[in-house]
Every structure is written in structure tokens, then in C-alpha cells.
C-alpha positions in Angstrom: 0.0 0.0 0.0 2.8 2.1 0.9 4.3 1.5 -2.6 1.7 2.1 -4.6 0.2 5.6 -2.5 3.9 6.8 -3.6 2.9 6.1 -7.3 -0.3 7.4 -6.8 1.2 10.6 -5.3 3.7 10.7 -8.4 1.0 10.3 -10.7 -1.4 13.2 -9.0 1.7 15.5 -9.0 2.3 15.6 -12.8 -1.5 17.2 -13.1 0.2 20.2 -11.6 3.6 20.4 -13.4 1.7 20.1 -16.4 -0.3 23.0 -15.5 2.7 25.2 -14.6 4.2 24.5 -18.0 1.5 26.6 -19.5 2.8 29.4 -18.4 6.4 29.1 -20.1 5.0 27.3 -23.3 2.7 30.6 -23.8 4.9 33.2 -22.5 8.3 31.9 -23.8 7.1 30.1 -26.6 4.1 31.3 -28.2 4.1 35.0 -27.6 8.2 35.3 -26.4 8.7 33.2 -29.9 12.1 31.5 -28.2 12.5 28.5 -30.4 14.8 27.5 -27.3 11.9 27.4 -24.9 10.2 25.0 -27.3 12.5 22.3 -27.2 13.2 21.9 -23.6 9.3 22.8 -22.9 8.8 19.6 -25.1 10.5 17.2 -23.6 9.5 18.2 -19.9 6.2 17.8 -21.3 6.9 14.7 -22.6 8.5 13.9 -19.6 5.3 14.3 -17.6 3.2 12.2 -19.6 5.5 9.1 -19.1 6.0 9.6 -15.4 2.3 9.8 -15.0 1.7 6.5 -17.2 4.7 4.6 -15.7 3.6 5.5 -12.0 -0.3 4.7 -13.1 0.3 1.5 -14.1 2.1 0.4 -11.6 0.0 1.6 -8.4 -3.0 -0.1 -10.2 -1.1 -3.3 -10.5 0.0 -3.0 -6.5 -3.7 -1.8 -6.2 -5.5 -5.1 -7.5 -3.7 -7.4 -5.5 -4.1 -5.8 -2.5 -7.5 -5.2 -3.2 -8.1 -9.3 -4.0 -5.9 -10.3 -0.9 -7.6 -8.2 1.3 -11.3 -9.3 -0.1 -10.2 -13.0 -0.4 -9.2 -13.0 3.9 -12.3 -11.3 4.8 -14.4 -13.6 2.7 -12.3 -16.2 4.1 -12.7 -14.7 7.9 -16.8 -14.5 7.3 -16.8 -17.9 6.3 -14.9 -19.3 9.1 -17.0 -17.4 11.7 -20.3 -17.9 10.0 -19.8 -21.4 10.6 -19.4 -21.1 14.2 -22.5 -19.3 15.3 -25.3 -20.9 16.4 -27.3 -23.2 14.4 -30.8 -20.8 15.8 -28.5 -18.0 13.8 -28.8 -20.3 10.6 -31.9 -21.1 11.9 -33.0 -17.3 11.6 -30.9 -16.7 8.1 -31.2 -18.9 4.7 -28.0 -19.5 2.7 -29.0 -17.2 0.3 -28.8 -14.2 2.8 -25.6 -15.6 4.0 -24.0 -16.0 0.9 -25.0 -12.0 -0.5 -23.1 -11.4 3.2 -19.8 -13.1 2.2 -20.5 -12.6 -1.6 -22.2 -9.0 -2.6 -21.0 -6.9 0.4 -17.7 -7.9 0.5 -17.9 -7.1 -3.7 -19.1 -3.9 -2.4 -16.2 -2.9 -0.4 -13.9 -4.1 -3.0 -15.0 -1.3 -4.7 -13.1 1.5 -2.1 -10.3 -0.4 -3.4 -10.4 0.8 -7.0 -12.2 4.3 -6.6 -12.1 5.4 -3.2 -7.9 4.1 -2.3 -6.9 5.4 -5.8 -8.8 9.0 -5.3 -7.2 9.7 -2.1 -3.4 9.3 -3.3 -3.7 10.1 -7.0 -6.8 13.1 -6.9 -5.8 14.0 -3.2 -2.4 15.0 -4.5 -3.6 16.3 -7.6 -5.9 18.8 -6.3 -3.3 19.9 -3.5 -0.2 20.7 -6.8 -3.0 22.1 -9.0 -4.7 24.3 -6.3 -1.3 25.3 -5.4 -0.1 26.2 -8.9 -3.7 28.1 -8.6 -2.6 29.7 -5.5 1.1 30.9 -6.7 -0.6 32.6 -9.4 -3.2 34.7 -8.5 -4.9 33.3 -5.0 -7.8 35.7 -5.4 -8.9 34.3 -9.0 -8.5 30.5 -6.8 -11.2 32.3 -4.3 -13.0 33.3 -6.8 -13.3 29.7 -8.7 -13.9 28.4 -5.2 -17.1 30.6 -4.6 -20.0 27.6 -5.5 -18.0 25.4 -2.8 -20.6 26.7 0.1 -23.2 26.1 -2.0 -22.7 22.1 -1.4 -22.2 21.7 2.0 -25.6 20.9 2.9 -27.1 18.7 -0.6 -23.8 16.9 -0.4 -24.8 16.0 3.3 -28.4 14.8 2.0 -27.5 12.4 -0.7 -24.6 10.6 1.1 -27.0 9.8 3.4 -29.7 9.0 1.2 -27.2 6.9 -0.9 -26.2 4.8 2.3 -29.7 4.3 3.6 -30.5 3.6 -0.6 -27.8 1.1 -0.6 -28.4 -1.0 2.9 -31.8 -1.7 1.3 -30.5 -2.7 -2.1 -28.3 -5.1 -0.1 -30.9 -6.5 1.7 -33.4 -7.2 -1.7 -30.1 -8.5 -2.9 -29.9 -11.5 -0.1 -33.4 -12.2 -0.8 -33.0 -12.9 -4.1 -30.2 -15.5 -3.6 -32.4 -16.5 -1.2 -34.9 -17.3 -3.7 -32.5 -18.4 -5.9 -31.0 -21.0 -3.7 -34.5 -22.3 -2.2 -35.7 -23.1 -6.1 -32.4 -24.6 -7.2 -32.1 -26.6 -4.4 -36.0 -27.4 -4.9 -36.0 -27.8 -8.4 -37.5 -31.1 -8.4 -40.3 -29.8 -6.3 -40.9 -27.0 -8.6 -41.3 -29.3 -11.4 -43.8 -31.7 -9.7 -45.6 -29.1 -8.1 -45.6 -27.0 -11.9 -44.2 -24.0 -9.9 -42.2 -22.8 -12.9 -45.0 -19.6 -13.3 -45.5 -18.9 -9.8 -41.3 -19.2 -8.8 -40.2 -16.8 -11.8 -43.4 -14.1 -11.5 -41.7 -13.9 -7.6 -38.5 -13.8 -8.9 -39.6 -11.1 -10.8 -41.4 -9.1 -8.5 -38.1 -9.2 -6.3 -36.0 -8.0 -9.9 -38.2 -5.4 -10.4 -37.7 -4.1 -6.8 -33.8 -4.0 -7.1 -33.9 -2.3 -10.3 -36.1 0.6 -8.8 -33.4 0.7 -5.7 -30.3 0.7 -7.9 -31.6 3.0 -10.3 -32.4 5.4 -6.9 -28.7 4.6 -6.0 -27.3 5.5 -9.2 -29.3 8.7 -9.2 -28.4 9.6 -5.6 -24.3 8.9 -6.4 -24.1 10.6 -10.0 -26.1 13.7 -8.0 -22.3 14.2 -6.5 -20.2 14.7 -9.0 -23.3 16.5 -10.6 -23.0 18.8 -7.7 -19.1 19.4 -8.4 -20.0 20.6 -11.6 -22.2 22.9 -10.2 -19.5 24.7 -8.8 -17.3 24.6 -11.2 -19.5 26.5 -13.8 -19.9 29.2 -10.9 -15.8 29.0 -10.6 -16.0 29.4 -14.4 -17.7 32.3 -15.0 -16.0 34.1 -12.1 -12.7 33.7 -12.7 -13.6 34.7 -16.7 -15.3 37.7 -15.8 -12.4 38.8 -13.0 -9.4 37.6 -14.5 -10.3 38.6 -17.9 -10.0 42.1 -17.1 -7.0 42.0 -14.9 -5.6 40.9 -18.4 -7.5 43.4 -20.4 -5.9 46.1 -18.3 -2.6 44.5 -18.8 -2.1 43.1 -15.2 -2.0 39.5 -16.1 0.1 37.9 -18.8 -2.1 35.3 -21.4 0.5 32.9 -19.9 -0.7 33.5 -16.6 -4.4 33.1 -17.4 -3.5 30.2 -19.2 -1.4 28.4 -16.4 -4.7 29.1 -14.0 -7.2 28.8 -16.2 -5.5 24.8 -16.9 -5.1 24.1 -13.2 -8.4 25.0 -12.1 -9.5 23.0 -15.8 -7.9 20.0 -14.1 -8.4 20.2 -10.6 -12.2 20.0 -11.4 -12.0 16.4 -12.7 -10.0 15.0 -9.8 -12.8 17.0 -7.7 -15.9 14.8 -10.1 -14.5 11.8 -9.2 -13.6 12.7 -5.4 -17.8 13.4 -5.4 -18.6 9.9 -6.9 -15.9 8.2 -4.2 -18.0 10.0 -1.6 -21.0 7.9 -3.1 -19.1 4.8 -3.9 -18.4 5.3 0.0 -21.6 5.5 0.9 -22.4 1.8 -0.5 -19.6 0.3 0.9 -20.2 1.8 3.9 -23.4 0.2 4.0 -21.7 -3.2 3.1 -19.7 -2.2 6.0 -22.0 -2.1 8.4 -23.7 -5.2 7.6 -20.3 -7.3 8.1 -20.0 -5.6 10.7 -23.1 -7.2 12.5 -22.1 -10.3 11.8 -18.5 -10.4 13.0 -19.9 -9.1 15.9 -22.5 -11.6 16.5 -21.0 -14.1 18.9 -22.2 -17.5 19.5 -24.3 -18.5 22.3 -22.1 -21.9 22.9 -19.0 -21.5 23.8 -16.2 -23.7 25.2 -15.9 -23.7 28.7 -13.0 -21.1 30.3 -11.6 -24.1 31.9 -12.4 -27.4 29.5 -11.8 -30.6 30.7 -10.5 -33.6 28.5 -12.0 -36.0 26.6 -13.0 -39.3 28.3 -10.5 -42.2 27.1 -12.0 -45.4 25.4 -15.8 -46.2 24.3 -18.1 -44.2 26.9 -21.4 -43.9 28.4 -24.0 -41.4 27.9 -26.2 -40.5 30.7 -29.1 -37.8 30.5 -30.1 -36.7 33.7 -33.7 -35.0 34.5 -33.1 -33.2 31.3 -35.3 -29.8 29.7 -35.5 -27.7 26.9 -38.0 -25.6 25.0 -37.7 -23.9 22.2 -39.4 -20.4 22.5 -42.8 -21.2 24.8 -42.7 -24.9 23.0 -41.3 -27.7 25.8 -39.8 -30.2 24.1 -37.9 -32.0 26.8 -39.6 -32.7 30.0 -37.2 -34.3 32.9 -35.6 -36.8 30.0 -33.1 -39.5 31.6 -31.7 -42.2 30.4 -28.4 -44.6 30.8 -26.8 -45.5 27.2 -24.4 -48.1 28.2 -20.8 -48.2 26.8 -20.3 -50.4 23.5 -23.9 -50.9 23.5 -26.4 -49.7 21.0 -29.3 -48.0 22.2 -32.6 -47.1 20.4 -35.2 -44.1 20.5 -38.4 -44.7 19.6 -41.8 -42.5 19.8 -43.9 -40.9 17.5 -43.0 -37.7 15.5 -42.2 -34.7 18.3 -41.2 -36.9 21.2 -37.8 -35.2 21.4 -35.7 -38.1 19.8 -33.9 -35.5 17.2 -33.3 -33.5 19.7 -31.3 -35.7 22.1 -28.9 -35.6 19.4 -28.7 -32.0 19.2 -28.1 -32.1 22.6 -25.3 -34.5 22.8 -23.0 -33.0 19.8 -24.0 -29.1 21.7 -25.8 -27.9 18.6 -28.3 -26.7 21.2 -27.7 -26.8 25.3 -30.3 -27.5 27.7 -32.4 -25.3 29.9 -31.6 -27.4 33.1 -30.2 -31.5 33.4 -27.1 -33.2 33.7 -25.6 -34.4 30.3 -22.6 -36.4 30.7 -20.5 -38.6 28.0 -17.9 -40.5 29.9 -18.7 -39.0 33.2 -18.2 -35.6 32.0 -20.2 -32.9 31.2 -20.6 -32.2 27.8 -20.9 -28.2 29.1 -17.1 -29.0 30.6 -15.2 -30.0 27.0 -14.2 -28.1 24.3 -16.6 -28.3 21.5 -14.8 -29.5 18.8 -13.2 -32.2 21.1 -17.2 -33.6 21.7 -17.5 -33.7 18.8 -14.5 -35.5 17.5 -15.6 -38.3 19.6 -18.8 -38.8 17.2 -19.8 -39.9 13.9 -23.3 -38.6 12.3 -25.5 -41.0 9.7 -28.8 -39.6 9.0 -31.2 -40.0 6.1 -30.4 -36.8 4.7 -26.5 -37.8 3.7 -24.8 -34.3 3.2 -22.6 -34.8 0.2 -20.6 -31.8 -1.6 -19.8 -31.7 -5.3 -16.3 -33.0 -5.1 -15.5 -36.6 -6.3 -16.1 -40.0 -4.7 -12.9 -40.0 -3.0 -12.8 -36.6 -1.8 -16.2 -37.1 -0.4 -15.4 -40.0 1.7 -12.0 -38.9 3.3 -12.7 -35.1 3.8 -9.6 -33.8 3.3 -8.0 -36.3 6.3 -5.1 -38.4 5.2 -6.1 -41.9 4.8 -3.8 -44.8 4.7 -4.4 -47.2 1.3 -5.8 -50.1 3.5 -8.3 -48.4 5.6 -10.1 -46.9 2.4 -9.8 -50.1 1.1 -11.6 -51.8 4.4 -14.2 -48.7 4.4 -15.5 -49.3 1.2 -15.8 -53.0 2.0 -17.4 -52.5 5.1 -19.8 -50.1 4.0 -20.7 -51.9 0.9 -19.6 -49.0 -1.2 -17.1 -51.0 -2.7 -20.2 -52.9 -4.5 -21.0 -49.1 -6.7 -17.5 -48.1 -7.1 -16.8 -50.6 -10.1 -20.0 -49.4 -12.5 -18.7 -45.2 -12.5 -17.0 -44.7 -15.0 -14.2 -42.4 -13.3 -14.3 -44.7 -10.2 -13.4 -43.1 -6.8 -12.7 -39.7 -9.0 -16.0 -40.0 -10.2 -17.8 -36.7 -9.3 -20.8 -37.1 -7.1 -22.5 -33.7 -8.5 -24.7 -31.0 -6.6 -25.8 -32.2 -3.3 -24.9 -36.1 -4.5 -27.5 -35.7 -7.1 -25.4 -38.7 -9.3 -25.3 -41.0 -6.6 -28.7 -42.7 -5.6 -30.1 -42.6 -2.2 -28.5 -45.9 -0.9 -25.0 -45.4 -2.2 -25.1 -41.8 -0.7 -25.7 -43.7 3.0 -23.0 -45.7 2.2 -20.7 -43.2 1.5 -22.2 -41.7 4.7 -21.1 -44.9 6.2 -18.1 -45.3 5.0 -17.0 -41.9 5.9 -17.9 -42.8 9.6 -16.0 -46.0 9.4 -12.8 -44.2 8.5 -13.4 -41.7 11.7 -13.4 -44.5 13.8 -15.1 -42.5 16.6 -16.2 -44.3 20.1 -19.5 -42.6 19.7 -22.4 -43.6 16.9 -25.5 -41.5 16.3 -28.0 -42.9 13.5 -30.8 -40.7 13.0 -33.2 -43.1 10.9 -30.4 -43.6 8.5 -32.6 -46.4 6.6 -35.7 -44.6 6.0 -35.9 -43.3 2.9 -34.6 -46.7 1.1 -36.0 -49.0 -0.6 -36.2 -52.6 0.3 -32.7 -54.1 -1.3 -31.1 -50.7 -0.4 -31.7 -50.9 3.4 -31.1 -54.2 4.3 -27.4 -53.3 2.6 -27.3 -49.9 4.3 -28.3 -52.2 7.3 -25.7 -55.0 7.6 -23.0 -51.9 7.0 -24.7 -50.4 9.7 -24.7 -53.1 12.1 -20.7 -53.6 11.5 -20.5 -50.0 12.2 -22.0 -50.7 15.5 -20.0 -53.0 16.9 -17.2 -51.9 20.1 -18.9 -48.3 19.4 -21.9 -46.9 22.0 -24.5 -46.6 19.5 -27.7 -44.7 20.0 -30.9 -45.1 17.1 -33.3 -43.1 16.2 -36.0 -45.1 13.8 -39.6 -45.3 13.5 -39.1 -48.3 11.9 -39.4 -50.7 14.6 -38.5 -53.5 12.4 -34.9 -52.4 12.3 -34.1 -52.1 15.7 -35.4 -55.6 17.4 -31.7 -56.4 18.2 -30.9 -53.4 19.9 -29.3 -53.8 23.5 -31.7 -51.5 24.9 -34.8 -49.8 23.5 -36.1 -46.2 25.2 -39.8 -45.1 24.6 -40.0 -41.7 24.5 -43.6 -39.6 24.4 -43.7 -35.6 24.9 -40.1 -35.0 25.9 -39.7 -37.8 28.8 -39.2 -41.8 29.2 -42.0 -43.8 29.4 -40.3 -47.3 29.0 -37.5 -48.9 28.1 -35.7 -52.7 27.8 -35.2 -55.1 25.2 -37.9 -55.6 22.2 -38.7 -58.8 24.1 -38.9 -57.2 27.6 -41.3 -54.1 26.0 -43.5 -56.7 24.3 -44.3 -58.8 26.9 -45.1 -55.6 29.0 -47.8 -54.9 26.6 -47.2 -51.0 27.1 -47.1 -48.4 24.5 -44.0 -49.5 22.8 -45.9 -53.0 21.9 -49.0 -50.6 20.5 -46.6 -49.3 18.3 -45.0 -52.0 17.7 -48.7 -53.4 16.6 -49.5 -50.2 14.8 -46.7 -50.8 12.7 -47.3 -54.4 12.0 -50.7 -53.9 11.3 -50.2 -51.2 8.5 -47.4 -53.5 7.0 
């Protein structure tokens, strides 16, 4: 930066000396008639135009990179914290709205980079060797030129603020279009089935429409600025021609004089144009500004403990202890306890809003309860870091998160794997079985959201991505049921090996797949109301066997 403001103030300085050769090229050359003068007047001239192209080039070069470092880490630093906020703050803001964060208001900013960085060192020092050439002069004719400057004290005031105000709104129609965006792509299948091609794009449009009104405001509010400067300068103009014309008239002033001015003040009024739009390009970013600002500033609400204690060696237990939680005025834990025994796996069952989902929340600290004990290991999960809890567990669910990388890449994660544990992954999770029919193998990309792999084979590679985390700790959150028949009982039997020397807890309404389970816990509205073996439950003839009847009944 340093570097290139020196350009930049090279560059602004040849705007003067160019304007204090007027005075020798008219009154040495042209009216003098030296044929000496003309020579050496020529190649300073010369001189000047190269200086000022050399230094622009290179500050604009230094500029750039700068400009992309500096975006790339702050996109980079709003990534990483986004990330680690809350899951009620993604809760509260779609992806789309997230994405014009780190996307269109750090574009924004990058902006200041090219207009607002480059008017300060190049026009700044301009204005200050062209108002000073001005000022040696005559410093009454620069008065003079200056007279319109009062004039735009207090409209300049008004549109900077209208074009910030303008431009926090435009940002926020902004994120809900790529919220829109993202919610139809993402849904495109729905929008088919549904025929919601009409209805999505007439929204779509209606939001379009909206930003175009905004910008167009926006671009009226920032051109009003330089606008402004010309203003002046027509005032500035006139005065000086009227004044300094007859100081010349009378013979008190040379032409070369007048000339010398009458180019300085010329070209200071540019520099001054595009200082007025950097006020509005300001304004914008400024906005942009504001709204990072919020969100670096928004902490989250878990947080590792000032003191963390470590990790529990080996495979643990889980214990929930007289455990609450609502969300807003909703309970949805009620005094919840329950042993899950180490190495052992241990089911959830209940209907739809019992609280099973949420246990896991609770274990990995997505959320934290209102009151209860929670304790993996015999410690708190309040008491260890975060991101060591976690590292103790591996997630399947039915919804099998995949990113559009290839096979491979999806499976290890960016961890280095040894040759022989992929190997025994992809056996063990049956995604071995797949592999063979892509056509680019394990390179083979998986597309947008796994879209070329089919339900079963993304569990597997769910599975399989487990298996090489080898954590003590198992979570399956009804991991078979959105598969068909053939694709379960395979997803299944990987499952099952999965299982094994790990403490395993299930959530399934599918009672079917959890008969062999080491323990089974009945939950209804937040609490236990049963729990033993699928034998033990069935002979008790409680609400696990009406379920269990339910079930076999509709089947």
C-alpha cells in the first residue's frame, strides 16, 4: 500500500507540473517566440506524460492485488465465523442471505479499493499541486473559482446519506434474491412436480423489479455528487472569466498567466468529479460495511468452557439426567433421563415430536439444555471443548450431506487416509459394491448435493465416511428410511458392523430395524415412558408394543 500511495502521489503531482508548463509554453514560446523554450518545454512535457503513465500502471497493478488479498481473507474470515454461530442463527438466516453477506457486500467494499484508495493518493495530491499552482498565481482568482463550494455543503450531506440508507436496502433485496435463488435450485424437483415454474419466476420477478427501482435510486443519488461538483465549477468558471479577464484586459496579467490558472483549475475539477462519486461509492460500501460488521460481531451463544476438561478415554457412556428444553414457549424436553451403556447400542423410539432428534442435538451441543445433567464418559458435555465432543462422534442420517467434489474426496474429507483403511471402508460399507460401474471410479464426481449417486449409495458413502473416523460414539438418526427394500437391508448390515465396540444410539420409526438393539427407550412428549429389550417391552404390553402393533398392522 505504501508502494503504490507513492505512485499514486507521483501520478497526482504531474496534473500540476503540467499545468505550470503553461505558463512558459505561452509566454516563452508562443508570444516570447524562443525556439529554445520550445525544445526543452517539449520534452519536460513529454517527460510528464510518461512519469504519470509509468507511476499509473504500476499503483493499479499493486492496487489489484491488494484489493483481492484483502477481499479473499475477509471472505475467508466470514466464512470461518459464520460457521461457528449458532445453528438458531442459521436457523433465523437462509443461505441465500448468508451467501449475499460473504458474496455481494464484500464485492461492495472491494470497490473503495479501486475508486475510493486510488482518489485519495492520486486526486488528493492532484488537487493539492493544481490548487497550489492556482494559488502561486493569483490566490484571489482560486477564491474566486472556489465561490459555488458553500453552495454544497448541505445537498452533499443529503444524498450521502440517502445513498447509504438507498444502498443497505439494495443489499438486503439483494440477499433475498439469492435466497430465492437457492431455495428453487435446491428445490428444483419440487418445482417441477408441483408446476411452480410460473409462480417461482413471477416472484423472482417481482423481487427483480424491486432492485432495479433501488439501484436506479442509487445510481441517481451517487451521480447527483459529481453532478454537484459541476455545479460549482460552472460558478468557478464564469467568475474567474469575468475577473481575471479584465486583470488581463488592463494589462495586469500575462495570457500565460491566465493560461497556467485557467489549466489548473481546468484539471483540478476532474479530480474534484471523481472525489464526489468516491463520496458515493463510500456510501455503498459503507453500508456493506455495516452489515459485516453485524455479523462479525455476533457471537455465538455456545461456547467452550473457560476451563475445558478432557475427553474421556476409550468407548463411553451417555447418561441424560432429569433433562429440559424448549424452544421459544414450545417444551420439548420434560425431565428426560436415560443410561446408554458403553459399547452398546441403544434405540429411540416414539412418534413424531417426542424429542428423539433432539437428544442428538443435545449431545453434539448444537443446542444446550435449559436445566439437566448431560454427561458422555462422566463428564459434562458443558465441561469439554466443542470440537473435542465432537471429534468423539460420527453422524448418519437420512439426509447424507454430500458436496460436489468426487467420490474419494467425499469420503476422506480432506483427512489423510492410509491405502488399507479406504480399502476396508469401502468393503465394510458396501460402497465397494458401486465403485466398479462409475465410469471415473473413486474420482468420479458425485454432482450437486450427490444428485449422481442414488439414495443408498449416498448412505454408504455416509457410512463409509464414519468408518474411517473410527469414533467411540455412533449417532444414526433413521439412516434407513428413505430406502428401498434391497437398499436398506445393505445400508443395514454396513450399519450393524458400524455398531460393533462403538456406543450406538438409534433413532427409527421403523421398529422392524431395531429388534436387536441392547436397549430400547420409549419416549412420548419429551420424557421416558419405557425402556428394555424388544422382548422385555413386548411382553409388557405398554405403548412400545402398541406401536409395535401399529406398525405391523399397516405392514
Amino acid at each position: 500500500m505504501a508502494i503504490a500511495m507513492l505512485f499514486m502521489a507521483i501520478e497526482g503531482s504531474m496534473f500540476g507540473m503540467l499545468s505550470y508548463m503553461m505558463k512558459p509554453m505561452f509566454d516563452d514560446v508562443f508570444v516570447g517566440g524562443n525556439r529554445d523554450a520550445l525544445v526543452w518545454v517539449g520534452l519536460i512535457v513529454m517527460g510528464i506524460f510518461v512519469t504519470r503513465a509509468f507511476a499509473s500502471v504500476i499503483q493499479k497493478v499493486i492496487l489489484t492485488r491488494v484489493s483481492q488479498l484483502t477481499m479473499g481473507d475477509l471472505r475467508q474470515d466470514m466464512l470461518a465465523h459464520l460457521m461457528r454461530l449458532d445453528t438458531s442463527f442459521h436457523q433465523h438466516y437462509g443461505p441465500g442471505y448468508l451467501i449475499q453477506r460473504v458474496e455481494g457486500d464484500v464485492n461492495s467494499i472491494a470497490k473503495v479499493w479501486s475508486t475510493l484508495i486510488t482518489g485519495a493518493g492520486r486526486d488528493v495530491i492532484a488537487l493539492i499541486s493544481l490548487f497550489g499552482v492556482a494559488l502561486s498565481i493569483d490566490w484571489r482568482w482560486t477564491l474566486v473559482a472556489l465561490l459555488g463550494a458553500p453552495l454544497l455543503i448541505g445537498p452533499t450531506v443529503f444524498l450521502q446519506r440517502f445513498v447509504r440508507g438507498n444502498a443497505r436496502t439494495v443489499r438486503d433485496v439483494a440477499a433475498r434474491l439469492s435466497t430465492r435463488l437457492n431455495e428453487i435450485f435446491h428445490g428444483i424437483t419440487a418445482v417441477k412436480l408441483n408446476t411452480l415454474e410460473n409462480y417461482q419466476s413471477e416472484k423472482y420477478g417481482d423481487l427483480t423489479r424491486q432492485r432495479v427501482r433501488l439501484e436506479t435510486r442509487s445510481a441517481a443519488g451517487q451521480a447527483s455528487l459529481p453532478g454537484l461538483i459541476d455545479v460549482m465549477s460552472g460558478i468557478g468558471f464564469v467568475g474567474v472569466l469575468f475577473y481575471g479577464g479584465s486583470e488581463i484586459l488592463d494589462g495586469e496579467k500575462t495570457v500565460g498567466d491566465f493560461m497556467a490558472f485557467f489549466t489548473a483549475i481546468g484539471l483540478a475539477f476532474e479530480p474534484l468529479r471523481r472525489l464526489g462519486a468516491v463520496s458515493g461509492v463510500w456510501q455503498v460500501a459503507a453500508a456493506s460495511i455495516e452489515r459485516i460488521k453485524e455479523v462479525l460481531e455476533t457471537r455465538p451463544a455456545l461456547r467452550d468452557p473457560s476451563d475445558p476438561m478432557p475427553a474421556p478415554n476409550g468407548v463411553p457412556e451417555i447418561i441424560l439426567d432429569n433433562v429440559e428444553l424448549s424452544y421459544g414457549n414450545a417444551p420439548v424436553l420434560n425431565g428426560l433421563s436415560f443410561r446408554a451403556e458403553a459399547g452398546k447400542t441403544t434405540a429411540l423410539v416414539g412418534a413424531s415430536g417426542a424429542g428423539k432428534t433432539t437428544v442428538f442435538n443435545l449431545l453434539t451441543r448444537l443446542v444446550d439444555p435449559a436445566s439437566g445433567v448431560i454427561e458422555v464418559g462422566s463428564i459434562p458435555v458443558n465441561l469439554m471443548r466443542i470440537e473435542d465432543l465432537r471429534q468423539m462422534i460420527s453422524v448418519v442420517s437420512q439426509e447424507a450431506l454430500l458436496f460436489d467434489e468426487t467420490l474419494l474426496e467425499n469420503i476422506v474429507l480432506g483427512r489423510e487416509v492410509e491405502t488399507q483403511d479406504l480399502h476396508s471402508a469401502l468393503q465394510a460399507a458396501h460402497v465397494s459394491d458401486f465403485v466398479p460401474r462409475l465410469e471415473q471410479g473413486l474420482d468420479s464426481p458425485v454432482g450437486p448435493r450427490g444428485s449422481n449417486l442414488s439414495g443408498g449409495q449416498r448412505q454408504r458413502v455416509a457410512i463409509a465416511r464414519a468408518i474411517l473416523r473410527d469414533t467411540p460414539i455412533l449417532l444414526l438418526d433413521e439412516a434407513t428410511s428413505a430406502l428401498d427394500a434391497k437398499s436398506e437391508t445393505i445400508v443395514q448390515e454396513a450399519l450393524e458392523r458400524l455398531s460393533k465396540g462403538r456406543t450406538t444410539l438409534v433413532i427409527a420409526h421403523r421398529l422392524s430395524t431395531v429388534r436387536n438393539a441392547d436397549k430400547i427407550v420409549v419416549m412420548d412428549a419429551g420424557r421416558v415412558v419405557d425402556e428394555g429389550t424388544h422382548d422385555e417391552l413386548i411382553a409388557r404390553e405398554g405403548p412400545y408394543k402398541a406401536l409395535y402393533a401399529l406398525q405391523f398392522n399397516d405392514e
